[in-house]
C-alpha positions in Angstrom: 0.0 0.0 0.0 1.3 3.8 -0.3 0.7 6.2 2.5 -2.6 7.0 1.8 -4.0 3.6 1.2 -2.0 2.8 4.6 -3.3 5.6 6.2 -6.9 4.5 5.2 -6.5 1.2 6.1 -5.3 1.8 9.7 -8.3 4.1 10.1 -11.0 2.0 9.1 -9.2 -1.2 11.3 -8.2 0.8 14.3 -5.2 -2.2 14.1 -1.3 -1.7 15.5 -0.8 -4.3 13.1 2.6 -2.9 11.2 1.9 0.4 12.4 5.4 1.1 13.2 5.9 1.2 8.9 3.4 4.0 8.8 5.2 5.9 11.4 8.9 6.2 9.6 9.1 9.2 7.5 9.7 9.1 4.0 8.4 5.1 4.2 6.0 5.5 1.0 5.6 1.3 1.0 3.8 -0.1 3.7 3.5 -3.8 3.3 1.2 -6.0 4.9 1.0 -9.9 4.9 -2.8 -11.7 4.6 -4.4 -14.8 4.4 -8.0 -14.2 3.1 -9.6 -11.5 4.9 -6.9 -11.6 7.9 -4.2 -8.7 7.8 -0.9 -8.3 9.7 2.6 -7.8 9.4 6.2 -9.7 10.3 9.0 -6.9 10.8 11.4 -10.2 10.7 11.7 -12.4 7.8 8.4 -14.7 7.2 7.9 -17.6 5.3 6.0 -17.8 2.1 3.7 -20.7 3.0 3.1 -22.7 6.2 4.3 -26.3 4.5 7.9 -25.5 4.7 7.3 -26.0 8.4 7.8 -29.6 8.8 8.6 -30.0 12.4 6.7 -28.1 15.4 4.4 -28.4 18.2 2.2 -26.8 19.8 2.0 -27.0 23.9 -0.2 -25.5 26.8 2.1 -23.4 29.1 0.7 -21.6 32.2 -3.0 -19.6 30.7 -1.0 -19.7 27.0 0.9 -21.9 24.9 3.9 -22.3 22.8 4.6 -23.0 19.3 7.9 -24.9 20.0 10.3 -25.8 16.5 13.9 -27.5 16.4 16.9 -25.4 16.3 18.8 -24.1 13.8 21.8 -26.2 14.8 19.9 -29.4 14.7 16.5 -28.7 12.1 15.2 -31.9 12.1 14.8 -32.9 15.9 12.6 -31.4 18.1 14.3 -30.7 21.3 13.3 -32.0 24.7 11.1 -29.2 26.7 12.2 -28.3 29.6 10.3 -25.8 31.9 11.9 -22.9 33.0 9.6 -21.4 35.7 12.4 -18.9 37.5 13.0 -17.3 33.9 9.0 -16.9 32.8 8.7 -16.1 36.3 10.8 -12.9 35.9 10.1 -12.1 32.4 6.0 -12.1 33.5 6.8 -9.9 36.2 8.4 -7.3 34.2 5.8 -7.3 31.6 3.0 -7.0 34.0 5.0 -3.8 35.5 5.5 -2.4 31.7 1.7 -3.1 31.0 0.7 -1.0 34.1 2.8 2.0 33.3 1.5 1.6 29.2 5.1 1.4 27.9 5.3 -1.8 27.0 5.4 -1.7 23.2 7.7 0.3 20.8 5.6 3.0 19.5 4.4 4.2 23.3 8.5 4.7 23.3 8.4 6.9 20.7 6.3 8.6 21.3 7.3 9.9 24.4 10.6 10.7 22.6 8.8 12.9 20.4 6.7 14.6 22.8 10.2 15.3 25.1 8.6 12.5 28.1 11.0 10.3 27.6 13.2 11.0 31.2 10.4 9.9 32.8 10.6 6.5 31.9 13.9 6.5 31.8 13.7 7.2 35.7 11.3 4.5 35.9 13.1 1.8 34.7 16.1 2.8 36.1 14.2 2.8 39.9 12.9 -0.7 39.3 16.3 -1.7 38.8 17.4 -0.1 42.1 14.2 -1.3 43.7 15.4 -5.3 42.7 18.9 -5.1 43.4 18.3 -4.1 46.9 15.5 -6.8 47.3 18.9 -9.3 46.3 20.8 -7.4 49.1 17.8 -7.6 51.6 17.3 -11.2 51.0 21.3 -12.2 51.0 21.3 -9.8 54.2 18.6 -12.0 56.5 20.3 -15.4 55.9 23.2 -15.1 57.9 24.5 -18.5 56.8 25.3 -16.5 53.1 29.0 -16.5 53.1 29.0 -15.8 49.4 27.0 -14.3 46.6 28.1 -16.2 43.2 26.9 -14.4 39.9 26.6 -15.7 36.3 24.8 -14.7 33.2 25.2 -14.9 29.5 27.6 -12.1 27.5 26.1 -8.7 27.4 24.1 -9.1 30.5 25.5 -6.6 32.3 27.4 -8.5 35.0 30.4 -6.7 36.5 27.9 -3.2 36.5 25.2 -5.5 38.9 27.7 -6.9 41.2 28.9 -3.1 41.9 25.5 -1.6 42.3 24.5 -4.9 44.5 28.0 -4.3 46.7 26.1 -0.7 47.3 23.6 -1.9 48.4 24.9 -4.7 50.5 27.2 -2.0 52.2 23.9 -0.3 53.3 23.1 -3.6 54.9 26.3 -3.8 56.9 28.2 -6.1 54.9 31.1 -5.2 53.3 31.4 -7.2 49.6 35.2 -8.9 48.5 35.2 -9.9 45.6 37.6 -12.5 44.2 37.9 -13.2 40.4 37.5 -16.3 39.0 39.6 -16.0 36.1 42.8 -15.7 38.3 42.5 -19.7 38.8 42.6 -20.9 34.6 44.8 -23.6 34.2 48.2 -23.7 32.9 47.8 -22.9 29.3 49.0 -26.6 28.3 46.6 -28.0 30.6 43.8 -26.0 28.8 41.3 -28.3 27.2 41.0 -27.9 23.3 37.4 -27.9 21.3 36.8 -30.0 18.1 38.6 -27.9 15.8 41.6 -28.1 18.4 41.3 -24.6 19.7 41.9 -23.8 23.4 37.8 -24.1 24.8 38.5 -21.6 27.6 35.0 -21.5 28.3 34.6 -25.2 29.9 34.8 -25.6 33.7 37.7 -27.9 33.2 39.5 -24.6 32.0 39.2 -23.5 36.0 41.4 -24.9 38.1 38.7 -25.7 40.7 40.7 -27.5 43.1 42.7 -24.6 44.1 40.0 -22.7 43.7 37.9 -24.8 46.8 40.8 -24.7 48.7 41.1 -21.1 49.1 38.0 -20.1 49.1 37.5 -22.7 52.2 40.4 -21.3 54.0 38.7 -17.8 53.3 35.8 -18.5 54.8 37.6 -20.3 57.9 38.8 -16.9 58.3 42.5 -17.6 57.1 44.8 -15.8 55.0 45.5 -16.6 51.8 47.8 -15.4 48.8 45.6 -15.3 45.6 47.3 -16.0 41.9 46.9 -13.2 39.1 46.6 -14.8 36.1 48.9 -13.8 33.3 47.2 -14.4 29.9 49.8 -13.4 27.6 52.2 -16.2 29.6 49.2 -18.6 30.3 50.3 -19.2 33.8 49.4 -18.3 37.3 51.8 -15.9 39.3 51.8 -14.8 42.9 52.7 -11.8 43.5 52.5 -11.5 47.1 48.6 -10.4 46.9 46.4 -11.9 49.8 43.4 -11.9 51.2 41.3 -12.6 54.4 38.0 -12.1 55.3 36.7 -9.8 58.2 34.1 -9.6 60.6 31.2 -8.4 58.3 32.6 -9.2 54.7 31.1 -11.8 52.2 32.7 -13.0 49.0 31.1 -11.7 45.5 32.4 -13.9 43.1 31.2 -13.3 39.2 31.5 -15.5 36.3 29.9 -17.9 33.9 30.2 -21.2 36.0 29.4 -19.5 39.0 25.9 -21.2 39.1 27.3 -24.6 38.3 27.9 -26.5 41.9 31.0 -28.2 40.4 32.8 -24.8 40.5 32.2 -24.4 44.5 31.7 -28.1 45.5 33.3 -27.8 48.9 31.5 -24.9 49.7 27.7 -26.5 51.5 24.8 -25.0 49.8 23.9 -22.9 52.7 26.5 -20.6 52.3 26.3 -19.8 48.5 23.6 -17.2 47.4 23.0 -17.8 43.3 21.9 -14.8 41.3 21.5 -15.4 37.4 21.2 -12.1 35.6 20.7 -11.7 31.7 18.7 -9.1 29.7 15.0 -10.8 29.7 13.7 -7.6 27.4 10.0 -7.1 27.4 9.6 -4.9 24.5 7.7 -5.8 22.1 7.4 -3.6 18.2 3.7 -4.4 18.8 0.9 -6.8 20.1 2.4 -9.6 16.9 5.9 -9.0 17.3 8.4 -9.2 20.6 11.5 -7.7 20.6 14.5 -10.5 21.2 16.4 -11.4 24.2 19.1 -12.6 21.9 19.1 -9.2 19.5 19.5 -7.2 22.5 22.2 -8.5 24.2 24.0 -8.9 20.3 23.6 -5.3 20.1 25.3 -4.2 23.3 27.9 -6.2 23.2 28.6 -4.5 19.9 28.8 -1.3 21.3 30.9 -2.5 24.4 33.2 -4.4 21.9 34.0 -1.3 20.0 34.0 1.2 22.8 36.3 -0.8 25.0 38.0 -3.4 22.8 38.1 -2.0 19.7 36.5 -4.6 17.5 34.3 -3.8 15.0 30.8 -4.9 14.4 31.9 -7.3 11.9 34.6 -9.0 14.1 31.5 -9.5 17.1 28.8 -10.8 14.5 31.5 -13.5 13.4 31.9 -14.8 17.1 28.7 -14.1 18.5 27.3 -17.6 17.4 30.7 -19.1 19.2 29.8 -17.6 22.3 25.8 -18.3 22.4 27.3 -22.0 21.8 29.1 -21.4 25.2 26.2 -20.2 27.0 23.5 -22.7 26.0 26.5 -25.3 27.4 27.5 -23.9 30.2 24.9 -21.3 31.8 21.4 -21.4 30.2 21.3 -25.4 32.0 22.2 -23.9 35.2 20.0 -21.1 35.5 17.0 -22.7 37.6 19.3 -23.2 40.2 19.6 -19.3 41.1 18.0 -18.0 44.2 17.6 -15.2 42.4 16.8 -13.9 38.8 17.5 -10.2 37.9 16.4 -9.1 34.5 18.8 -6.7 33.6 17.0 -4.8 30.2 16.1 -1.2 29.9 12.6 -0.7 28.4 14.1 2.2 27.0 17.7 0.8 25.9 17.5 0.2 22.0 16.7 3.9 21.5 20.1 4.8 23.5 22.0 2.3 22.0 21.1 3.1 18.3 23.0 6.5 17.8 26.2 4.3 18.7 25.8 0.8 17.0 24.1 2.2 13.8 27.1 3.7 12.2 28.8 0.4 12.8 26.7 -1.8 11.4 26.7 0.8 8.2 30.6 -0.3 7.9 29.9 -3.7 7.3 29.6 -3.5 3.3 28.1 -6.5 1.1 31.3 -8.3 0.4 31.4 -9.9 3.9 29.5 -12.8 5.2 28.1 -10.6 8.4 26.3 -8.5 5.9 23.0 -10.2 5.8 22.6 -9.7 9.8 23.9 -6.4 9.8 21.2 -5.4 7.4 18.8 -7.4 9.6 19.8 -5.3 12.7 19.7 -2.1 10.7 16.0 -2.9 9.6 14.8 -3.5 13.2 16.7 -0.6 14.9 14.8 2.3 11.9 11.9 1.5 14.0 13.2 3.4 17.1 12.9 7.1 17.8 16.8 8.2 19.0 17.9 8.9 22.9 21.0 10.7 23.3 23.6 9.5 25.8 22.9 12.4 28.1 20.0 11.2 29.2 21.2 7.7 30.4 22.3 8.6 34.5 25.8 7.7 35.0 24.6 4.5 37.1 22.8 2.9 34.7 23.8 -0.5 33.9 24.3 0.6 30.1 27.3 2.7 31.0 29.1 -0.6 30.3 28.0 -0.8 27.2 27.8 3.5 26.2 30.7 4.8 28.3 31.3 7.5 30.8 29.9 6.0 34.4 30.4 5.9 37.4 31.7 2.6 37.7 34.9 1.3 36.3 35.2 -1.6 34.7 
């Protein structure tokens, strides 16, 4: 349809359906998707006709259901279900907060961008952030058997920005937080274990070198002394370097990384004195009633920004790994993460709009000689739908400082 067909159209329905199309300036094509008399639109890519679908099923799930298909990995299998209550659990709780304040779909964004509103929800979600962090320190605060608060979520989730903001918080409850990093206690570099294509898999637990690891930490929290490694990457080996540690009257270990909800890391420690907290960006948003926003999109696209604003890789160089390091995830955190005491969803209602003026330009570079270019145009397709925020706005707290820059908090 042109604008003016559109227009009518959207009139006559009073539907959101592709809406979004209508609101971009200069769009003159809006294009809608039917099946007899029934009208809607797919802002991702859609299949041409429902028999291509060979494998899927459908299954009741809470007052809903899911269509469930195989992966892309494995197409022809359909993969065991397995019921993650903790995670819908925290993703319906968000949503039902989003619904009440009306902000839970893309164009109630923009529009408050437009009409200059847009700090106000940006207070909001900032203040439900606060407001669940310091439930974690509360709850970690009444069990006095807690001797340590172990943290692990997939890439992008913004981990080391929640274990300051939670060591705030815990401060305010009279504990002091130490934190001791798990990547100090790799392996020697020709103990690594290698993956099928013979590269070092520093990702696997076996990578840690968990022995040591249990014995310090169970000498820490028997109150003695002890001298920690620093890791030197460049060397692969451990070095001491006369740096110790020892644990006071009112401290608690904070311990951050991707096994850290995996027993087999801490497995001397008893359960009673490990407080879990899985933390990944569950995002809410949805483009409209039809069409959710992903988890997986999300996290891709700040971890672009972080990449080149702190490692200097560019968007193509991320895009090329990132399906390397979802591998690494869905093996060594996603099976783990119903074992947390805790689940803090870590997205911004607002974020994509903040993130945009940054990771545009970057995905522009990527031309259409290189593989990535197909998902960078993808990306780029979805982001035109949101209204622009500029960095200013974002207080110098926020968890998306790790990904924009210029916090608080150093990393």
């Amino acid at each position: 349809m042109n604008r003016e067909e559109a227009t009518k159209f959207f009139e006559e329905t009073k539907s959101s359906k592709g809406r979004l199309q209508l609101d971009l300036e200069g769009n003159n094509e809006i294009y809608m998707y039917y099946c007899e008399d029934y009208y809607n639109y797919c802002y991702g890519t859609l299949a041409n006709r429902t028999g291509v679908v060979k494998i899927f099923e459908i299954v009741r799930y809470n007052d809903g259901f899911l269509v469930r298909y195989p992966s892309q990995k494995d197409p022809e299998r359909m993969p065991k279900f397995v019921k993650n209550k903790k995670l819908a659990w925290a993703m319906e709780e968000y949503d039902d907060i989003h619904k009440i304040l009306n902000i839970e779909r893309t164009y109630r964004i923009n529009e408050a961008i437009k009409e200059g509103n847009i700090k106000d929800i940006i207070l909001l979600a900032e203040a439900l952030h606060e407001k669940k962090i310091a439930k974690i320190a509360d709850n970690i605060a009444r069990n006095k058997d807690v001797k340590m608060v172990l943290i692990a979520g997939p890439s992008s989730s913004g981990k080391t920005t929640f274990a300051q903001r939670l060591g705030i918080q815990l401060k305010l409850n009279g504990i002091k937080p130490v934190t001791i990093s798990v990547d100090n206690y790799f392996v020697e570099r020709k103990d690594t274990p290698r993956d099928e294509n013979g590269d070092y898999d520093f990702e696997c637990l076996e990578a840690i070198d968990t022995e040591l690891f249990n014995d310090h930490l169970t000498r820490l929290l028997s109150g003695e002394e002890v001298e920690v490694p620093e890791f030197d990457f460049y060397e692969g080996t451990k070095k001491y370097n006369g740096k110790t540690l020892k644990l006071e009257k009112g401290e608690i270990l904070v311990i951050e990384g991707i096994h850290c909800l995996n027993d087999k890391l801490t497995s001397k420690i008893p359960s009673e004195q490990k407080y879990k907290v899985y933390i990944s960006a569950l995002t809410v948003l949805n483009l409209d009633r039809f069409n959710r926003v992903s988890t997986t999109d999300t996290r891709l696209i700040r971890r672009i920004v972080r990449d080149h604003q702190f490692r200097g890789y560019s968007a193509q160089n991320t895009i090329r790994t990132w399906n390397k390091v979802n591998e690494g995830e869905k093996k060594n955190i996603f099976p783990f993460q119903e074992e947390a005491n805790f689940i803090f969803n870590t997205s911004l209602i607002y974020e994509i709009g903040a993130l945009k003026p940054v990771v545009v330009p970057l995905l522009e570079e990527i031309t259409n000689k290189e593989s990535e270019y197909a998902e960078a145009q993808r990306l780029l397709k979805f982001l035109k739908y949101f209204e622009e925020i500029p960095k200013e706005y974002i207080p110098n707290n926020s968890l998306l400082k790790e990904f924009l820059g210029g916090g608080d908090f150093k990393y």
